[in-house]
C-alpha positions as CSV (number, residue, x, y, z in Angstrom):
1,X,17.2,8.8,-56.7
2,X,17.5,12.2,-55.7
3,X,21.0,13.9,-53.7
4,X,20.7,15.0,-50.2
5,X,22.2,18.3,-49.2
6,X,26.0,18.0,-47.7
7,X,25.2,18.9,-43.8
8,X,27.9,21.5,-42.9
9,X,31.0,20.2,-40.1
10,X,29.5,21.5,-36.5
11,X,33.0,23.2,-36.3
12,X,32.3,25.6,-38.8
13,X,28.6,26.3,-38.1
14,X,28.2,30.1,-36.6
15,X,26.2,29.4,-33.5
16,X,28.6,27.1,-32.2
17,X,28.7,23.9,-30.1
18,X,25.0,22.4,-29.8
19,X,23.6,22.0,-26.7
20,X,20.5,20.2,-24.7
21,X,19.0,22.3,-22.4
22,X,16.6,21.2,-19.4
23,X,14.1,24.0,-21.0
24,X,14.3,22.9,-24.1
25,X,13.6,19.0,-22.9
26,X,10.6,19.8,-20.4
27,X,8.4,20.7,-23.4
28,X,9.4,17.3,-25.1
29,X,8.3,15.4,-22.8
30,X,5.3,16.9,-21.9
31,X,4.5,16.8,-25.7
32,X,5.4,12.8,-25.6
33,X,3.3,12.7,-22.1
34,X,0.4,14.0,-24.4
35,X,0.9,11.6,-27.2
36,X,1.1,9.0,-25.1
37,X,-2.5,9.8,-23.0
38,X,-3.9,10.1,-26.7
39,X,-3.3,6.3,-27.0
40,X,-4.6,5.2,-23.5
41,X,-7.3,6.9,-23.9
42,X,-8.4,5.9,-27.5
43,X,-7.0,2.1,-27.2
44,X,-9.8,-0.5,-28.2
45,X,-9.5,-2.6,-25.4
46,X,-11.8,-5.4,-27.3
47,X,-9.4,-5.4,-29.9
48,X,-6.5,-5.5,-27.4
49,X,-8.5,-8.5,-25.5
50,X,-8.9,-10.3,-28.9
51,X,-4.6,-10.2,-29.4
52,X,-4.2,-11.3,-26.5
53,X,-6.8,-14.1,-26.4
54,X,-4.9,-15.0,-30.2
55,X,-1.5,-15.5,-28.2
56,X,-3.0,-17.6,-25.6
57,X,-5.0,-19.7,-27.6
58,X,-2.3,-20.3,-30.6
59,X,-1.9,-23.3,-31.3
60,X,1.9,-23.4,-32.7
61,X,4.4,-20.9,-33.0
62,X,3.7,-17.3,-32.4
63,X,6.2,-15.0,-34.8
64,X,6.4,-11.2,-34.8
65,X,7.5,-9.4,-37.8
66,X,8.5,-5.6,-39.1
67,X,10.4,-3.1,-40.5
68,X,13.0,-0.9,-39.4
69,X,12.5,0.5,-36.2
70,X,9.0,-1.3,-35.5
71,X,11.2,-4.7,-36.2
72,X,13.1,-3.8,-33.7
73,X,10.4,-3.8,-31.4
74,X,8.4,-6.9,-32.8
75,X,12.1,-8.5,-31.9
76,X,11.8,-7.4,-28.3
77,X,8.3,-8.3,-27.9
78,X,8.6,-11.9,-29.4
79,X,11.9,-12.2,-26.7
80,X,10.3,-11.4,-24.2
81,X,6.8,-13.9,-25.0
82,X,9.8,-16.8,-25.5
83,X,11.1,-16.2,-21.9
84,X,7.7,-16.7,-21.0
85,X,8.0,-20.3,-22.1
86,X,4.5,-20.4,-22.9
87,X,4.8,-21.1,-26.4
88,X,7.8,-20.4,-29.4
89,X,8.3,-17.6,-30.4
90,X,10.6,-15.9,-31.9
91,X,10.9,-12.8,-34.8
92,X,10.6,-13.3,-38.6
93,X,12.8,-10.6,-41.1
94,X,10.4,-9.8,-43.6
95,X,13.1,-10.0,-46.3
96,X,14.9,-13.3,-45.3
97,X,11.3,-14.8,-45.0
98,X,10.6,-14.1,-48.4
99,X,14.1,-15.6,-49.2
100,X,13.2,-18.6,-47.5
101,X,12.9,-18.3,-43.7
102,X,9.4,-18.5,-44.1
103,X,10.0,-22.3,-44.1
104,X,9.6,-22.2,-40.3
105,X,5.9,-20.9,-40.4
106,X,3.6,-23.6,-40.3
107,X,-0.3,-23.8,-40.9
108,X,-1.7,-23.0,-37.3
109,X,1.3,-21.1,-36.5
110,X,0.7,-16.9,-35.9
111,X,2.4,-14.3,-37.3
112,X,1.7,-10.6,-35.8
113,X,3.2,-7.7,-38.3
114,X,4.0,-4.5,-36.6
115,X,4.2,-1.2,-39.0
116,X,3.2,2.1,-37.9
117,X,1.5,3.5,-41.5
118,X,-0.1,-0.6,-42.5
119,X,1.5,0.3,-46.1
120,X,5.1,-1.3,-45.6
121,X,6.1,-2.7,-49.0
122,X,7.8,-5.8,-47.1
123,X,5.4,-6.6,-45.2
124,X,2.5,-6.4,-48.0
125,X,4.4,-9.1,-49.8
126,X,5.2,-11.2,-46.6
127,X,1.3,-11.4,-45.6
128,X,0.0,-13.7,-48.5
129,X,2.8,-15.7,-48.8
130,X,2.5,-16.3,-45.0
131,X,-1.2,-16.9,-45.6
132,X,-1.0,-18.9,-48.0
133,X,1.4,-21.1,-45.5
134,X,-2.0,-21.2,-43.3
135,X,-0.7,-18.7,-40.7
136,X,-2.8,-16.6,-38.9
137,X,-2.2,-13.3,-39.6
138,X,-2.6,-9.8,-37.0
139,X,-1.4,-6.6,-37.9
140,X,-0.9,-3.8,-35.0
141,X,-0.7,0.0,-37.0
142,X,-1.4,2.7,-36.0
143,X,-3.3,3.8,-38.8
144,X,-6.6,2.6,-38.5
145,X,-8.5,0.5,-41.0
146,X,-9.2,1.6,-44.7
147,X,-7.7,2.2,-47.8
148,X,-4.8,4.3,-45.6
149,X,-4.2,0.8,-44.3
150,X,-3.6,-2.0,-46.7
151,X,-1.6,-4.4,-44.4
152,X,-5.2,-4.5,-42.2
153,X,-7.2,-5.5,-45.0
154,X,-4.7,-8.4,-45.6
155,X,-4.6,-9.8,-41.9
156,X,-7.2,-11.6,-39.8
157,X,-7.2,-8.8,-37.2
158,X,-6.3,-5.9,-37.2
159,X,-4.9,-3.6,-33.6
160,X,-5.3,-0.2,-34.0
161,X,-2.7,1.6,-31.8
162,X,-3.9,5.1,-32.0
163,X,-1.2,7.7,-32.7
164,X,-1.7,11.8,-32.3
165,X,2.1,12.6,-33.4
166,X,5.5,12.0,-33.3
167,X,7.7,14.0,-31.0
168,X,10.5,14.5,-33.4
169,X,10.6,17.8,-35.2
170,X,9.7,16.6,-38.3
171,X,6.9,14.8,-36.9
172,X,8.8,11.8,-38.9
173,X,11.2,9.9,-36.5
174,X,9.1,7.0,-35.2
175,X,10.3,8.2,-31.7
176,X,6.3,8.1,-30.0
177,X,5.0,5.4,-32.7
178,X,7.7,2.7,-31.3
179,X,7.2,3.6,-27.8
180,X,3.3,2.8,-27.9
181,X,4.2,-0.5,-29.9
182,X,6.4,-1.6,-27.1
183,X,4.3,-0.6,-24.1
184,X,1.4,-2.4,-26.1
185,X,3.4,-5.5,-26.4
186,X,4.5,-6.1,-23.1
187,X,1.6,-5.0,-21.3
188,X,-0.4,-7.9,-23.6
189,X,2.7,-10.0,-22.5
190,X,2.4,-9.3,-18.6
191,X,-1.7,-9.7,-18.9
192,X,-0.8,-13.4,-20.5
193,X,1.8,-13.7,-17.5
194,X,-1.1,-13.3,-15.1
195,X,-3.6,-15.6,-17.5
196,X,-1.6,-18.0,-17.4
197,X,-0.7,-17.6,-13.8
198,X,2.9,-18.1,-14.4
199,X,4.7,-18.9,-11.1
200,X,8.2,-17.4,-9.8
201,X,9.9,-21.0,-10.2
202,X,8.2,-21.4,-14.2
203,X,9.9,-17.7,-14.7
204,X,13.2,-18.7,-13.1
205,X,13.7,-21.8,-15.3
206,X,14.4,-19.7,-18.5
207,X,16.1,-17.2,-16.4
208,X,19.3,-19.4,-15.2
209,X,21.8,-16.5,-15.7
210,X,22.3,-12.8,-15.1
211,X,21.1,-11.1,-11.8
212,X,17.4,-12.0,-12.3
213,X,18.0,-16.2,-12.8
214,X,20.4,-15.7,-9.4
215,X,17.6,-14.2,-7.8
216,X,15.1,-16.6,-8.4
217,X,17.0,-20.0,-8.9
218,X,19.7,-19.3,-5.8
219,X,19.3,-20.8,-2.7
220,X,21.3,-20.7,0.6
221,X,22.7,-24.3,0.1
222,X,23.8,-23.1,-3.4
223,X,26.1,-20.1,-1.7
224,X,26.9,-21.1,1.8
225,X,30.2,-22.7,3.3
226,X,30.0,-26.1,5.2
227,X,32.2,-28.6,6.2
228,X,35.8,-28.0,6.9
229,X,34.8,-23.9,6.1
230,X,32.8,-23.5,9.4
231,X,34.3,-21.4,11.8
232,X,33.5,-23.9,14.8
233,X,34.2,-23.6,18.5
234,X,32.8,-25.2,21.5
235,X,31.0,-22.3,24.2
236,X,33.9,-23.6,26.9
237,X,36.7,-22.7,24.6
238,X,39.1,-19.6,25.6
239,X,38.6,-16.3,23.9
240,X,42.5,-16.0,23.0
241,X,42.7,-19.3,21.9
242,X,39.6,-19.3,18.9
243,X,42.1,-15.9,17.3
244,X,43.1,-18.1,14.7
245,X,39.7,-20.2,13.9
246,X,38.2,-16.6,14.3
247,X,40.6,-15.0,11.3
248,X,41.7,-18.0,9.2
249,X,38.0,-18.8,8.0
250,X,36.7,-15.3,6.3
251,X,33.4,-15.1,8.0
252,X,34.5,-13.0,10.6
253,X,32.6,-15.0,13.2
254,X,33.0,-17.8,15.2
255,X,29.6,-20.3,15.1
256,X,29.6,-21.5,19.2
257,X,28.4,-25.3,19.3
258,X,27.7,-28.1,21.4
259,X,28.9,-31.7,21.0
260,X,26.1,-31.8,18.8
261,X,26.5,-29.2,16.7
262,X,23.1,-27.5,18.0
263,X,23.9,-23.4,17.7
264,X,24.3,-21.9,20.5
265,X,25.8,-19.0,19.6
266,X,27.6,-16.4,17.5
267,X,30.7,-14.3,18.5
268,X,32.2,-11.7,15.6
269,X,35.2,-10.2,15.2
270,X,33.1,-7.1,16.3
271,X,33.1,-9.2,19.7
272,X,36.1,-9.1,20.4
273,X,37.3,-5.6,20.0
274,X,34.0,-4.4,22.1
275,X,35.2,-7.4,24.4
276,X,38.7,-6.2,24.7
277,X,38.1,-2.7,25.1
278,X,35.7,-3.4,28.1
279,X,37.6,-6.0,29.7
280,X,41.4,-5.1,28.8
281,X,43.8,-8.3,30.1
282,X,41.0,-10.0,32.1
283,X,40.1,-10.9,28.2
284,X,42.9,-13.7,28.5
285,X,40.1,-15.5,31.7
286,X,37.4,-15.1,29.2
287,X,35.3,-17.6,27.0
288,X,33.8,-17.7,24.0
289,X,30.5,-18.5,26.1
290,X,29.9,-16.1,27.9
291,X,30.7,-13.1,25.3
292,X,28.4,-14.9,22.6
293,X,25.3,-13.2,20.9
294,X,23.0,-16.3,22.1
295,X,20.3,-15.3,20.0
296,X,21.8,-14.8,16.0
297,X,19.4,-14.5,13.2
298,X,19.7,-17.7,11.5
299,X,18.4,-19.1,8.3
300,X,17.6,-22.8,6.2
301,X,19.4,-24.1,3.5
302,X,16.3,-24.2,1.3
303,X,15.7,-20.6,1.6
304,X,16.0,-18.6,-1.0
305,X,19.4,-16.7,-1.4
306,X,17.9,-13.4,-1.9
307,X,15.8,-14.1,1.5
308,X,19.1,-14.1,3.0
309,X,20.7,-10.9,1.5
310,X,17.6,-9.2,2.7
311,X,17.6,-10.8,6.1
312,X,21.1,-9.5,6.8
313,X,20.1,-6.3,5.8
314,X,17.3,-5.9,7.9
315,X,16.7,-4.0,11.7
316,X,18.1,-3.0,13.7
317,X,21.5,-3.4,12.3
318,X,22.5,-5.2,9.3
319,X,25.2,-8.1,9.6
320,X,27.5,-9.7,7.4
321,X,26.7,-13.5,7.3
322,X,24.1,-15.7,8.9
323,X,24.3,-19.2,10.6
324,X,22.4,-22.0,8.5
325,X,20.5,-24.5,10.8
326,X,18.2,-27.3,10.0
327,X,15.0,-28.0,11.5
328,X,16.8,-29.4,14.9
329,X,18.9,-25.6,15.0
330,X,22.5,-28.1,14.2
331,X,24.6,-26.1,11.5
332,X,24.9,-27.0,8.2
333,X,26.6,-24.1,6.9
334,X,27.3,-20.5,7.0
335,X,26.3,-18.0,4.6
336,X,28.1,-14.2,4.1
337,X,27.5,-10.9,2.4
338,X,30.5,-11.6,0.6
339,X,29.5,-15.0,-0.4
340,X,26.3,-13.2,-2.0
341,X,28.0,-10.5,-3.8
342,X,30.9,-12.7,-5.2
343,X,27.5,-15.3,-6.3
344,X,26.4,-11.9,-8.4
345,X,23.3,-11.7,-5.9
């Protein structure tokens, strides 16, 4: 092994502190911009087709394998496939699979090996041992086929992800090379997505946590007060006396009823200070009735959460909860802004 050269403390270098200037970024990413046309406009489509049409149509497990910073990425890309739910996947270390982890490939199942030059020592070894497991093997490289490419010749199919350079100033830092692999990947992955025609409610069931499984699992029963939490009053009831119902419950509203609970109406704490100001003591004569929004925006238990974040926020002025009604407009429950945000929504 050879020695590497001490790099010198940045304190005692003679220009000074480094810096990152906007002009010396712009032509960076113009030059990335460049590299990255070069590989939509030289991609193989029949060969991206046939990688996709190999994920759909596998018949066991789908693994992703690789090296360093391509690993990284076959990681990401055999995540994101799992959440799917299509099929299982999931990422195989080249090194602990040939130390034993390659007990979990089975004949029928696919294994796809990413390396950017097709000569990675690791996965040269891994491919016949997985072969010989009766996997189906597909490299993705960006060298193209041929005797520069050794891991092509020992896979099924072969992806060619056509690279013009790295933007790194050695042109050696995969920092382009990983960026294609990954926009590859997922875009195969989101053309699957549409294949299979995955629906919002298949998506959501291996999403139940985090913003996105709130978003698409939440609905307004799961969020909204009901029962003793209602702020309830009848349309005869006097202003003055509702203060405390109006306060004590956290909605700021009151929901107006009928014996029935039908809705009638909604009067905010908004109300009341508009009320007070206009009518001054003859406030204390005053119902609930007759100072009550008589036509709320309302909403159904079995909508979805998110439909209700967006349907306070929308014209001509956003509002902080929204009365929940069944079919027959009698309230169930009450759903708020804070509610929402406190749900993580």
């Amino acid at each position: 092994m050879g020695s590497l050269p001490v790099p010198s403390s940045p304190e005692c270098s003679p220009r000074g502190r480094p810096r990152v200037l906007a002009s010396d970024l712009a032509p960076l990413f113009s030059a990335q911009r460049r590299h990255l046309d070069h590989f939509f406009d030289r991609l193989d489509m029949s060969q991206a087709a046939a990688f996709a049409q190999a994920l759909l149509d596998a018949p066991g497990a789908v693994f992703f394998t690789g090296v360093g910073k391509s690993g990284i990425v076959a990681r990401k890309i055999a995540q994101t496939l799992a959440s799917l739910g299509f099929a299982r996947a999931g990422f195989l270390a080249p090194v602990d699979a040939l130390h034993g982890d390659i007990g979990a490939l089975f004949r029928g199942d696919l294994l796809v090996l990413l390396s950017k030059s097709g000569a990675s020592d690791e996965l040269l070894a891994l491919a016949p041992c997985a072969r010989a497991k009766g996997a189906y093997l597909i490299s993705l490289t960006s060298a193209a086929s041929g005797a520069d490419c050794p891991l092509a010749a020992a896979c099924d199919l072969n992806v060619h992800l056509p690279l013009q350079g790295e933007v790194c100033p050695f042109g050696l830092a995969p920092v382009t090379s990983t960026a294609i692999q990954m926009v590859f990947g997922d875009t195969v992955v989101a053309a699957i997505m549409e294949a299979r025609r995955l629906s919002r409610d298949q998506y959501a069931a291996n999403h139940p946590a985090g913003k996105i499984g709130k978003t698409l699992i939440f609905k307004v029963k799961d969020v909204m007060k009901k029962q003793n939490e209602l702020p309830l009053c009848k349309e005869g009831d006097m202003i003055m006396d509702q203060l405390t119902e109006l306060t004590s419950k956290g909605c700021g509203c009151l929901l107006v009823v009928d014996d029935e609970h039908h809705l009638i109406g909604t009067f905010t704490d908004g109300d009341l200070r508009r009320t007070l100001k206009a009518s001054g003591p003859a406030i204390f004569s005053l119902t609930v009735g007759e100072m009550c929004n008589r036509n709320p925006r309302t909403i159904t238990a079995e909508a979805m959460a998110v439909e209700a974040m967006e349907k306070m926020e929308s014209p001509p002025s956003p509002v902080q909860f929204l009365p929940v009604v069944d079919e027959n407009n009698v309230v169930c429950g009450i759903i708020t802004l804070h509610g929402l945000v406190s749900a993580g929504l």
